[in-house]
C-alpha positions as CSV (number, residue, x, y, z in Angstrom):
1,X,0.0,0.0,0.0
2,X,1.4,3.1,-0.9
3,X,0.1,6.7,-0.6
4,X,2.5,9.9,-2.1
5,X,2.6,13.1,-0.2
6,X,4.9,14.6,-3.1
7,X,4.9,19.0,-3.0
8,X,7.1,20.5,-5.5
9,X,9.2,23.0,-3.7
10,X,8.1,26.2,-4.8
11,X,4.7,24.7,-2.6
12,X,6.6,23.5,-0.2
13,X,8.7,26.7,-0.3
14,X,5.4,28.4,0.1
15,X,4.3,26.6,3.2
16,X,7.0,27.2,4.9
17,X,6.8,30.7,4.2
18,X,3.7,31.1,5.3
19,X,3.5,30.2,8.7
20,X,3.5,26.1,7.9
21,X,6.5,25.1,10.3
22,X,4.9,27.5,13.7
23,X,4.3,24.0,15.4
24,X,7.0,22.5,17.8
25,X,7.8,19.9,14.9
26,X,9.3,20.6,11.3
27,X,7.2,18.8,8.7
28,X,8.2,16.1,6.4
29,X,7.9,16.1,2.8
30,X,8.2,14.4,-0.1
31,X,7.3,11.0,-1.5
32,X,5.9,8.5,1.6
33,X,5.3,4.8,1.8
34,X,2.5,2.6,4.4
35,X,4.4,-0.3,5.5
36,X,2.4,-3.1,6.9
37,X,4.2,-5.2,9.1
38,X,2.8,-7.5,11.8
39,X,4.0,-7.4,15.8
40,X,3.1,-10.4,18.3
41,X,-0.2,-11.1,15.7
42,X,-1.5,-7.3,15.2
43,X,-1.1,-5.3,12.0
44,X,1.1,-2.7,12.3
45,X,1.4,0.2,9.8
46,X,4.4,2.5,9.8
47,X,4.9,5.1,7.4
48,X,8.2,5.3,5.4
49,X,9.3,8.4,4.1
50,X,11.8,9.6,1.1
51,X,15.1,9.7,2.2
52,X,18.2,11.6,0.2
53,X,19.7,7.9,-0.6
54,X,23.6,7.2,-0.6
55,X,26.0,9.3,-3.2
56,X,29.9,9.2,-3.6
57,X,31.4,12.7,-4.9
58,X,35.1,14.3,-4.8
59,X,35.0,17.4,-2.4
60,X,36.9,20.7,-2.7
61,X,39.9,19.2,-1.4
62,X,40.2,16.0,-3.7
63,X,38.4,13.3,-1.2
64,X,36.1,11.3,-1.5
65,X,32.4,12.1,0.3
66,X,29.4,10.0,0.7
67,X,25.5,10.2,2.6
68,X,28.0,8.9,5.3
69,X,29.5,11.7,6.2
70,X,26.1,13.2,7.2
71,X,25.4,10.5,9.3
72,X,23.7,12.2,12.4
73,X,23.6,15.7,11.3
74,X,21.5,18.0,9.7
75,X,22.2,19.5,6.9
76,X,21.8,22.2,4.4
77,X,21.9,21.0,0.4
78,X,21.8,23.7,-2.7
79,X,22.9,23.2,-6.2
80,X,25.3,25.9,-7.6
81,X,27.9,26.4,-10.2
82,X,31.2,28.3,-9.5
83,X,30.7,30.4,-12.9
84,X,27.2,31.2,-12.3
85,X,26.4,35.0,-13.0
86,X,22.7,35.3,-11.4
87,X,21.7,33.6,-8.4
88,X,24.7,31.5,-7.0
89,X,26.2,34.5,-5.7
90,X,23.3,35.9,-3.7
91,X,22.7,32.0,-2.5
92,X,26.2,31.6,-1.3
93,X,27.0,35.0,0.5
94,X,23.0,34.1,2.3
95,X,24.5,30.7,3.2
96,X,27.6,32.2,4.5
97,X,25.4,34.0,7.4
98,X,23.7,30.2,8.3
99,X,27.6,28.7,7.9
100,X,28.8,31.6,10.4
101,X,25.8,30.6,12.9
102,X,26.5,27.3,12.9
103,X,30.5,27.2,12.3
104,X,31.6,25.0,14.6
105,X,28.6,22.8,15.5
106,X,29.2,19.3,15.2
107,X,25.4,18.6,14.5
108,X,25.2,20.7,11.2
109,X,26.6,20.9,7.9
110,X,26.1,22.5,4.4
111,X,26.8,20.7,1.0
112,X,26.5,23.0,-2.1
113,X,26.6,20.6,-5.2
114,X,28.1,21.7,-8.9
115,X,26.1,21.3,-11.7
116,X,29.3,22.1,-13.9
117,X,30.9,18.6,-13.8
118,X,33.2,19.8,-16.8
119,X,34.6,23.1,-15.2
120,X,34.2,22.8,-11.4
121,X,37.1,20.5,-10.7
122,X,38.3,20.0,-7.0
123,X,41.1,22.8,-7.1
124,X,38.4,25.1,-8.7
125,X,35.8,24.3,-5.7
126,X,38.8,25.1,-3.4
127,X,39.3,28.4,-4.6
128,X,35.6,29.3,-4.3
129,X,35.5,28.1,-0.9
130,X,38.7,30.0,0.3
131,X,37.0,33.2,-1.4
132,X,33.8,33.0,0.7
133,X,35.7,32.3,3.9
134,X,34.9,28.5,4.3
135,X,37.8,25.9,5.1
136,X,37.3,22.8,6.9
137,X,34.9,20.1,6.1
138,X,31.7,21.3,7.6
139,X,30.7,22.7,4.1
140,X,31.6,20.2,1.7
141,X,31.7,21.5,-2.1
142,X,30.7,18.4,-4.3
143,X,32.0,17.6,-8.0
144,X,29.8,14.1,-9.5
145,X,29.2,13.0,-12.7
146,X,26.5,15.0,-14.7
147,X,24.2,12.1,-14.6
148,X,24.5,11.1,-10.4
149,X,24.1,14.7,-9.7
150,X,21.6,16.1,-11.7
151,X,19.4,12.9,-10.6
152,X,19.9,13.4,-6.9
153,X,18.7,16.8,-7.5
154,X,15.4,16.4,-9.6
155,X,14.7,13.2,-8.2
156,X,15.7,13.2,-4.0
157,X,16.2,16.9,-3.5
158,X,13.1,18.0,-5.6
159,X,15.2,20.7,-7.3
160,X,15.1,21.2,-11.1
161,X,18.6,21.7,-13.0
162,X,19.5,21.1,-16.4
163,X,22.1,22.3,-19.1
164,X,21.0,25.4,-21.6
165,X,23.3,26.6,-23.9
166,X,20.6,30.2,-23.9
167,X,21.1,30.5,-20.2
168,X,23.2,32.7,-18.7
169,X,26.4,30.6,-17.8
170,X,25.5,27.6,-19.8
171,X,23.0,26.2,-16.8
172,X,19.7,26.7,-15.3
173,X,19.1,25.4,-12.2
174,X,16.7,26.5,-8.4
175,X,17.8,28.5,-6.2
176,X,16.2,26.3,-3.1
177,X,18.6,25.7,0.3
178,X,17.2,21.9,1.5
179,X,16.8,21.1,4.9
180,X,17.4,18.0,5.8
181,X,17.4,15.9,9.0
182,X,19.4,13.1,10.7
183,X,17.4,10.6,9.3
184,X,18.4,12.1,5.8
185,X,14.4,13.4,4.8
186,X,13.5,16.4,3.8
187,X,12.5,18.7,6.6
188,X,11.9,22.5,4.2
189,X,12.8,24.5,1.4
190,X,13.8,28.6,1.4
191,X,14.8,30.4,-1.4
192,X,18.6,31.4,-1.0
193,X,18.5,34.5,-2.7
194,X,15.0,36.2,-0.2
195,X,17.2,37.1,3.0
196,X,13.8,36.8,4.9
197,X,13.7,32.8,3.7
198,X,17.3,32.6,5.1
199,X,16.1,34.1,8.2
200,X,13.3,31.4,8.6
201,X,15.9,28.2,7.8
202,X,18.2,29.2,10.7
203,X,14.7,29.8,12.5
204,X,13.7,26.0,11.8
205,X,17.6,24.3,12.0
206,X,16.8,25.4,15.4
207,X,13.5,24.0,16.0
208,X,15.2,20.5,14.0
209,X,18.1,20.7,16.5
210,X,15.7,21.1,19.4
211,X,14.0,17.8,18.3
212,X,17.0,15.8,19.2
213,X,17.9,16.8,22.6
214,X,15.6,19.6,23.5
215,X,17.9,22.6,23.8
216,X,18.5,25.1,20.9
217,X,21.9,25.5,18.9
């Protein structure tokens, strides 16, 4: 038996915008599954729900990263290129305030995804790291293969990329910062380049944080 609870994110961007995540408890969204299963004789249904499934990229200093590395954390996804001349730039220095809030906490991380698989090597990731201030691991900068990326974002992350040789830059792509909890499922969507949307993800990593142990971050 299976029932979807699929928004895209411009609704689920939406919701969250207006006034959909006031409760004590984040939302879940995207694609959901009712598991029947049976416990000492009774029939018990739990509900599965889309998960960002396992990857394998190179990060901005050559090594490799997987969903492992976000084991127990939340994190923050977007999809970006380093040559982007609209909205990467206003995403990125809006991410930079959340990456300053959290710097540090060993519950959170950020992982910005390149959509340029044929410039953005690892040594070019590095440099756009250094020059928005970001060193360590706890923003990783990912370089995949066209096809594994581009299907982990319209697929698991909800967010719509493509190649367009009209666009601006050679790519089109959303400019949505994806929350995601420890269990790896989508928790919201903000638009990274509306400071007041940036405002209300540090607003709900708290409320996410406080979920786990009750205290916020």
């Amino acid at each position: 038996m299976k029932a979807l609870n699929y928004l895209p994110l411009a609704a689920l961007a939406l919701l969250t915008s207006c006034g959909g995540n006031e409760s004590k408890t984040l939302p879940i969204f995207g694609n959901r599954e009712a598991v029947e299963r049976t416990v000492d004789g009774k029939t018990i249904i739990d509900t599965v729900y889309q998960t960002i499934p396992d990857f394998n990229f190179v990060n901005q200093d050559s090594a490799q990263v997987t969903a492992h590395n976000f084991d127990n954390k939340i994190y923050v996804a977007d999809f970006f290129f380093t040559t982007c001349p609209s909205i990467c730039p206003i995403m990125h220095r809006n991410m930079l305030k959340v990456y300053e809030k959290y710097k540090g906490n060993e519950e959170v991380m950020f992982a910005s995804h390149t959509i340029d698989y044929k410039h953005d090597t690892p040594a070019i990731l590095k440099k756009y790291a250094e020059k928005l201030g970001v060193s360590g691991t706890q923003w990783e900068f990912l370089r995949g293969s066209r096809d594994s990326v581009y299907t982990l974002a319209e697929k698991h992350y909800l967010v719509s990329v493509k190649e367009d040789g009209q666009a601006p830059g050679g790519y089109v792509h959303q400019g949505w910062l994806v929350l995601v909890d420890k269990k790896k499922r989508i928790r919201g969507a903000y638009d990274g380049t509306q400071s007041e949307a940036v405002d209300q993800l540090m607003k709900d990593m708290d409320l996410l944080l406080q979920e786990y142990h009750g205290s916020k971050k």
